[in-house]
N, C-alpha and C positions, 0 to 999 in steps of 0.2 A: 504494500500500500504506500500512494506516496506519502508524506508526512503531509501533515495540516497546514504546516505554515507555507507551504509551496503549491498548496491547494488554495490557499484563502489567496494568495499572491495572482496567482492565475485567476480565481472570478473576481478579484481587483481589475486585473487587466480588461478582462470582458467587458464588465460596466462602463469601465472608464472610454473604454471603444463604442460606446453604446450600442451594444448588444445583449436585445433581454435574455436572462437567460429563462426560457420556456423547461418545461419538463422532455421533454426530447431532449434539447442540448443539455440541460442536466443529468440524462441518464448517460449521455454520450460521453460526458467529462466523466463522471463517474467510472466507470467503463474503465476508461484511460488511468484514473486514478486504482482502480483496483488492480490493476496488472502491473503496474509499478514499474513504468520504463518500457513497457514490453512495444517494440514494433510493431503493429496490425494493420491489417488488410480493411475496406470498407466492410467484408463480411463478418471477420471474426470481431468488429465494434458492434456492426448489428447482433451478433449473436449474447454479447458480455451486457449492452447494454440492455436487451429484453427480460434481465429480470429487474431491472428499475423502472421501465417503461412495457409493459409488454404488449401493447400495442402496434410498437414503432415499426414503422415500415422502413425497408434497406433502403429507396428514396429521401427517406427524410433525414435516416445518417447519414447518407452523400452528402444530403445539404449541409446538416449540420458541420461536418468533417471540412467543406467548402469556406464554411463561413467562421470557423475557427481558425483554419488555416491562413485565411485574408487577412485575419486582426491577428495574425501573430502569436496563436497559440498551441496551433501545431503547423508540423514541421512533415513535409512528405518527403521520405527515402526513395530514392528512383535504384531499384537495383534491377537484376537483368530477368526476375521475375515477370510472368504477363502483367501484372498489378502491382503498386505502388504500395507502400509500407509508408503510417504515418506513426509518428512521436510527439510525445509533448513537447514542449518550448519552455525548457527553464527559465523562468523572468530575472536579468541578468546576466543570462550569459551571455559573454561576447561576442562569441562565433559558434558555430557550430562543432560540436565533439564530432572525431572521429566513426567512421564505421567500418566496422571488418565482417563482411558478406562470407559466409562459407558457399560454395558453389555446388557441393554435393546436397545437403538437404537446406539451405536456403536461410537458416539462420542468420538472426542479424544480433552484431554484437556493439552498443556501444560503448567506445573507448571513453571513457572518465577521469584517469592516470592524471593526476596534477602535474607528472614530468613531462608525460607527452605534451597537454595543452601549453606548458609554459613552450615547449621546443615549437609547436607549432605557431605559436601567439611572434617567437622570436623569427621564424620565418617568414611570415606576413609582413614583420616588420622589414624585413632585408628583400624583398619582393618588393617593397611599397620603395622603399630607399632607392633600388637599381632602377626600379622605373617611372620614378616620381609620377603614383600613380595609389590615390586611395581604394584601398578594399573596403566595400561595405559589408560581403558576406564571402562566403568560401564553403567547397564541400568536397572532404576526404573519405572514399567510402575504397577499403583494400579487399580484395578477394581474392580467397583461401582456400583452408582446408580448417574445419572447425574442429580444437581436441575430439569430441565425440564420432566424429568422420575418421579421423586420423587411424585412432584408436580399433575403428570396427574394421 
């Protein structure tokens, strides 16, 4: 689960973007919040959020997932999947963590490593220097072999 204070921070964000939050997009956050980090698909949010909403229709995730994603509350993974994988949006963070795609069953892993983001935060920086040239966003996403793959 994510913690509360990262939850309240996030329907901070919502409001302040003026976006009501309806019971749909609340079962949808919720959703997001129960899986704690976890990467999904439009269907596996329809699926987590029917038991807050069990009404909801996979239409009105999309929307919802649309209109979260606008205001900057989640974040969509483009991996080589037919379908797109979204995640929350830490309020705060700088740039975007790392992802490492395993390619055999699809897994996605986000990198968090305080060493990594400093080494990459230090790179952006020396990118922005060489070509006198502002970054507003960036996106690392490595593909692998996941221990669990490896392993089997």
């Amino acid at each position: 689960m994510i913690p509360q204070e990262i939850q309240e921070k996030i329907r901070s964000v919502i409001q302040e973007k003026g976006c009501k939050l309806t019971s749909q997009r609340s079962a949808v956050l919720k959703a997001f919040f129960e899986k704690n980090y976890e990467h999904m698909t439009v269907e596996e949010v329809h699926y987590f959020s029917k038991s807050y909403c069990s009404k909801i229709g996979i239409a009105t995730v999309y929307r919802c997932i649309l209109s979260f994603e606008k205001i900057g509350v989640l974040r969509k993974i483009e991996t080589n999947e037919k379908y797109g994988r979204y995640e929350l949006v830490i309020p705060d963070e700088k740039f975007e963590h790392p992802h490492l795609v395993c390619v055999k069953c699809g897994k996605i892993i986000g990198a968090f490593d305080s060493e990594i983001l400093k080494e990459l935060d230090k790179q952006k920086k020396f990118i922005e220097n060489i070509y006198d040239f502002k970054i507003n966003s960036q996106s690392n996403i490595y593909y692998g072999i996941c221990e669990a793959c490896k392993d089997a």
